[in-house]
C-alpha positions in Angstrom: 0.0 0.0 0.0 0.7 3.2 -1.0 2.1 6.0 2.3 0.3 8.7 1.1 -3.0 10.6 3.5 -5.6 10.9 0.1 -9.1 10.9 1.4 -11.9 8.9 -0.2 -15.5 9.0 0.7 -17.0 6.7 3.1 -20.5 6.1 3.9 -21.0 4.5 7.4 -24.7 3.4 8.0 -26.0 5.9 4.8 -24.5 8.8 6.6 -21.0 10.3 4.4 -18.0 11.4 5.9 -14.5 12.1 5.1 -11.8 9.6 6.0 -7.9 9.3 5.5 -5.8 6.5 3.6 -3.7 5.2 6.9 -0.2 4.9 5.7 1.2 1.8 5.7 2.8 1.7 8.8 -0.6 2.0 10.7 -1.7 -1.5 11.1 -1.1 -2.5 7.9 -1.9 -6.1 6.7 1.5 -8.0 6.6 2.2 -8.5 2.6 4.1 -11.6 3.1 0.8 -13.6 5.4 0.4 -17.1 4.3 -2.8 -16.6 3.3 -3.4 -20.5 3.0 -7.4 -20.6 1.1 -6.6 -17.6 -1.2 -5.7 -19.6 -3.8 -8.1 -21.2 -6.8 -7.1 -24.3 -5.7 -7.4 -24.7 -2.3 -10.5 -22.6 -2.4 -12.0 -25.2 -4.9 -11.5 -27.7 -2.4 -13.1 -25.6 0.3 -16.0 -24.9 -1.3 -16.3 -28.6 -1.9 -17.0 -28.8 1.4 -19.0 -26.2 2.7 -21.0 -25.7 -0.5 -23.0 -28.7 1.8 -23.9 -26.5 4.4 -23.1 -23.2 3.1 -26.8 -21.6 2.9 -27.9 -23.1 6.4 -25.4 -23.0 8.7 -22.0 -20.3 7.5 -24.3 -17.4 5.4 -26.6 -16.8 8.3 -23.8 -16.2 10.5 -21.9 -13.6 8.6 -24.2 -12.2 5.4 -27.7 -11.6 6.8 -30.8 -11.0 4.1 -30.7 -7.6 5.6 -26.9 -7.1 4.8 -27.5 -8.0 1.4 -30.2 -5.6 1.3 -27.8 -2.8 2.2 -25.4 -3.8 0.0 -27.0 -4.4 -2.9 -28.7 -0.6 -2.3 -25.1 0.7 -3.3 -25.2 -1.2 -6.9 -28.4 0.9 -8.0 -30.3 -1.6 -9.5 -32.5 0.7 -10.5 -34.3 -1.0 -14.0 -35.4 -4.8 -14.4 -34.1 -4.6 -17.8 -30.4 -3.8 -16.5 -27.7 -6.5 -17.6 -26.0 -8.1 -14.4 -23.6 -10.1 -13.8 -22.7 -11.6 -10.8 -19.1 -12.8 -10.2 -18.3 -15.3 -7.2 -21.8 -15.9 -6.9 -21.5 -19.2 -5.3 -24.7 -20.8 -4.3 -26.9 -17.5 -5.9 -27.9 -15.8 -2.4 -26.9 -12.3 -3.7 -28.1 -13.1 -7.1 -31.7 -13.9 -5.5 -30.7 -10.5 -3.9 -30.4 -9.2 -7.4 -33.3 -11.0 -9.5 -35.3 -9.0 -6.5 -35.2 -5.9 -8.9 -33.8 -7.1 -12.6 -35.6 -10.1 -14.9 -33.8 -13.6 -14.6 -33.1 -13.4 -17.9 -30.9 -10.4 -17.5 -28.7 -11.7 -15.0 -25.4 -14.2 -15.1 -24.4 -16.3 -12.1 -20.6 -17.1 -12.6 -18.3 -18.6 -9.8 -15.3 -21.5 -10.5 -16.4 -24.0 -7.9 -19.8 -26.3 -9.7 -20.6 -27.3 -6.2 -21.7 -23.5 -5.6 -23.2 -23.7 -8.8 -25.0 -26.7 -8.3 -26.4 -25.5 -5.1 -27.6 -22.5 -7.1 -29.3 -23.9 -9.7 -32.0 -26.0 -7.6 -32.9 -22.5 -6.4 -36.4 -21.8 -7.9 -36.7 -18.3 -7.8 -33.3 -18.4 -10.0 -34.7 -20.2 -12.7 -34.1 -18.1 -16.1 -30.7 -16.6 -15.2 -27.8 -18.0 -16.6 -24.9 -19.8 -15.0 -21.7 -20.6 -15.9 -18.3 -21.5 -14.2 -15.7 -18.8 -15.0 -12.3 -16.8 -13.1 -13.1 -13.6 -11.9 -9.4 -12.6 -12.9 -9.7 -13.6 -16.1 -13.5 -13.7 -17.3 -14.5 -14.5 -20.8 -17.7 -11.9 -21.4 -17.0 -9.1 -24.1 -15.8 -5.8 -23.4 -18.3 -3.4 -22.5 -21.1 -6.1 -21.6 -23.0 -5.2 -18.5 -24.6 -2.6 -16.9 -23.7 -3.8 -13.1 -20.7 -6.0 -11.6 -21.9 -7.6 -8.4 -19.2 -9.4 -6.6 -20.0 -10.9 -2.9 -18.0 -12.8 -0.4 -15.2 -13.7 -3.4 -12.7 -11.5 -3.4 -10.5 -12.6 -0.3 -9.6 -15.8 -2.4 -8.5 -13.8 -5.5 -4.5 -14.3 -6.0 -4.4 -10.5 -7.8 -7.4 -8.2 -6.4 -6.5 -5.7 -8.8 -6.7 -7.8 -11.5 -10.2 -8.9 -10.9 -11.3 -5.3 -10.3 -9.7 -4.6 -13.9 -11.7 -7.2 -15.0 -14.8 -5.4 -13.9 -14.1 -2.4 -15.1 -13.4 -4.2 -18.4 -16.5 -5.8 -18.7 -18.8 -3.0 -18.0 -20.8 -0.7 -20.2 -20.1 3.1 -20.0 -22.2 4.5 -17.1 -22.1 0.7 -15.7 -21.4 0.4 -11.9 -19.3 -2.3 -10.2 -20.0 -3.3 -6.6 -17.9 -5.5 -4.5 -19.1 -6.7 -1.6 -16.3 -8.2 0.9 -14.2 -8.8 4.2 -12.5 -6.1 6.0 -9.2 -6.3 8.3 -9.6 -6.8 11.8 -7.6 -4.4 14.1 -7.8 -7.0 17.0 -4.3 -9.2 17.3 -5.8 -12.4 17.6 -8.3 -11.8 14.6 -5.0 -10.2 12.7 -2.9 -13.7 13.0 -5.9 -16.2 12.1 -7.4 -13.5 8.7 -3.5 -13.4 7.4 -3.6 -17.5 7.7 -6.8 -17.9 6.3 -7.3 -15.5 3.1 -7.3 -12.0 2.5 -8.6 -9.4 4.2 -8.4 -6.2 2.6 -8.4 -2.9 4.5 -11.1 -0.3 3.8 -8.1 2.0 1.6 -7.0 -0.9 -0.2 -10.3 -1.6 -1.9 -10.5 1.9 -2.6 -6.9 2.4 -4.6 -7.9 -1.1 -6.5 -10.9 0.6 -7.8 -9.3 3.9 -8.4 -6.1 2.2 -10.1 -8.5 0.4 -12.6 -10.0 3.6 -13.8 -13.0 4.0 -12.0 -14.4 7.1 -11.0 -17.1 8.3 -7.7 -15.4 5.6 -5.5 -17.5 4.9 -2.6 -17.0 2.6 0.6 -20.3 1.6 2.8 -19.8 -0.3 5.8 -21.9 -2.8 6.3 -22.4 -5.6 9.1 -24.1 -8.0 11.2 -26.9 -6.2 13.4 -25.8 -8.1 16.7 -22.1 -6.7 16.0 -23.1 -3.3 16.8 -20.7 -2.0 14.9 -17.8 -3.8 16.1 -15.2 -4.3 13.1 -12.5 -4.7 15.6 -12.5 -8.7 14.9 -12.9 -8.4 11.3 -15.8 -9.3 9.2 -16.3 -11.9 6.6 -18.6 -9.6 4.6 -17.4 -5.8 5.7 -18.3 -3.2 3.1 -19.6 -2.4 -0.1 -17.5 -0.7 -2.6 -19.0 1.1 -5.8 -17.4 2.6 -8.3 -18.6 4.3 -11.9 -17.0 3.2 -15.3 -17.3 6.9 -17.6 -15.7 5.4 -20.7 -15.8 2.8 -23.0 -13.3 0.2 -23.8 -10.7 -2.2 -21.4 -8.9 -0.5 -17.8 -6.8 2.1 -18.3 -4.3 -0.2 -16.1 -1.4 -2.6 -17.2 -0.5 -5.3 -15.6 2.0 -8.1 -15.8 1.6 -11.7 -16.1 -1.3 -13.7 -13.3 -0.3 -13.7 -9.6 -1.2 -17.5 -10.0 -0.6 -20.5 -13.0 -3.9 -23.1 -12.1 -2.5 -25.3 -14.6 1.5 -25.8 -12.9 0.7 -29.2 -10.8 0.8 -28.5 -6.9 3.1 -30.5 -4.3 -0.3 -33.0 -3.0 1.3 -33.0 0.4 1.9 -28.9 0.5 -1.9 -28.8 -0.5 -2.9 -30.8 1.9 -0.9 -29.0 4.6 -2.0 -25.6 3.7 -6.0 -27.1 3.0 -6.3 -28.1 6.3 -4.3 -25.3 8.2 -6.6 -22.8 6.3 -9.7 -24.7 6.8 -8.7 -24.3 11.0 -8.7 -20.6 11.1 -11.2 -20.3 9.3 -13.4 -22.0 11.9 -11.9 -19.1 14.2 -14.3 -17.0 12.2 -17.3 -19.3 12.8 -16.6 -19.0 16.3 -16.4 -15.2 16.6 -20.0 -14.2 15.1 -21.6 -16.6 18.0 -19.5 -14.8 20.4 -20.8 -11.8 19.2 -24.1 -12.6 19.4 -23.6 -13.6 22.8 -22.4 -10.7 24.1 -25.1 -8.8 22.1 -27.7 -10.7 23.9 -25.7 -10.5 27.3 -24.5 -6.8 27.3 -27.4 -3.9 27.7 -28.2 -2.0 24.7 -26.0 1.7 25.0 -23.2 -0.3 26.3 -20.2 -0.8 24.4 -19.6 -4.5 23.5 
């Protein structure tokens, strides 16, 4: 990250204020964290498994129906006849989210693991959009496609943020807005050591130059998280903020950029994948154990006080 104070606007709860790009000595997340599910691979293999449960048990915890709502408020899906497409989607709960206020027919459903997909497609009030498997670094729509990018819960297992967010700018229309939907970097130690094992946890500024460095202009952060956290960010969350930004021109990012952070087709070391699948799969059950905590405490504690 970049040591320079530029401000950026950031809506907290619908109400805009000013805030500072920290430098990057300010709790800045470590560039070298193992990071052991962001990569396609290992994420494949994660999603394998919680694709079985992923609607019922994990999503409830850390993306309510009411989070999606005030998320989705940020991508100005303003016209059922708007072109969508949703990157990442995984099992479709923030495309249900989305067919909520465009046609079915308008909207494409793309994520790389088929067990999402598959989970997605039994979904009845999906039936009519289309889905197909595709990487959000590198998708295959035309240039100047869509009239919204929707991307929730997928970023943090990118390999090159910046490249996807290229990517989105790429494949959107002039006027067209991208929303990404994702994590955000706890300041708490503990919650520091198990998100920079797990997968990526951007912070708030980072998301913000991505965007910016694609070429998109009226960058905007919303906050966003569950009710019984009160506001609490200090842990991290899973699904943290919105981020919107407004593509003016036509044609591919105005940003260059070298060869992919990650080859899927070099073969892998079995026993290193197994290693790193089933450290990462640990902390991330470090962040199924903090929402219940939180909701504990929110049930325990008296409303006005701190938590």
């Amino acid at each position: 990250m970049a040591s320079t104070h530029s401000t950026a606007q950031v809506r907290v709860r619908g109400q805009a204020k000013r805030t500072s790009v920290l430098p990057a000595s300010e709790g800045t997340r470590p560039i070298s964290a193992p990071r052991l599910i962001q990569h396609k691979k290992e994420a494949f293999w994660f999603y394998r498994f919680i694709s079985i449960a992923y609607d019922q048990l994990l999503n409830p915890q850390q993306y309510t129906e009411a989070m999606r709502k005030d998320a989705l408020e940020t991508a100005d899906l303003n016209s059922r006849h708007l072109k969508v497409v949703d990157v990442g989607g995984g099992t479709g709960f923030t495309t249900v989210g989305i067919v909520k206020h465009v046609d079915p027919e308008n909207v494409t459903l793309l994520d790389q693991s088929p067990h999402q997909l598959e989970k997605a497609r039994k979904k009845e009030v999906l039936k009519g959009i289309t889905i197909a498997e595709g990487d959000a670094e590198d998708l295959s729509f035309p240039t100047d496609t869509f009239d919204r990018y929707v991307s929730a819960g997928s970023i943090e297992y990118w390999p090159d943020p910046q490249r996807g967010i290229k990517e989105a700018y790429r494949v959107l229309r002039p006027g067209g807005v991208a929303c990404v939907i994702g994590p955000v970097y706890p300041t708490f130690w503990l919650s520091q050591f198990f998100a920079d094992m797990w997968m990526l946890f951007p912070k708030e500024e980072e998301y913000i130059e991505w965007f910016t460095k694609a070429g998109f202009e009226d960058v905007k952060l919303k906050r966003i998280g569950p009710k019984w956290y009160r506001g609490v960010r200090r842990f991290g969350l899973i699904i943290g903020c919105a981020v919107t930004g407004v593509k003016k021109d036509h044609g591919d990012s105005p940003l260059q950029l070298g060869p992919k952070a990650e080859d899927v087709s070099k073969p892998v070391n079995p026993i290193t994948f197994l290693l790193r699948f089933l450290l990462g799969t640990l902390c991330a059950a470090y962040y199924v154990i903090v929402p219940i905590y939180m909701w504990m405490k929110d049930k325990i504690v008296p409303r006005g006080m701190p938590i």
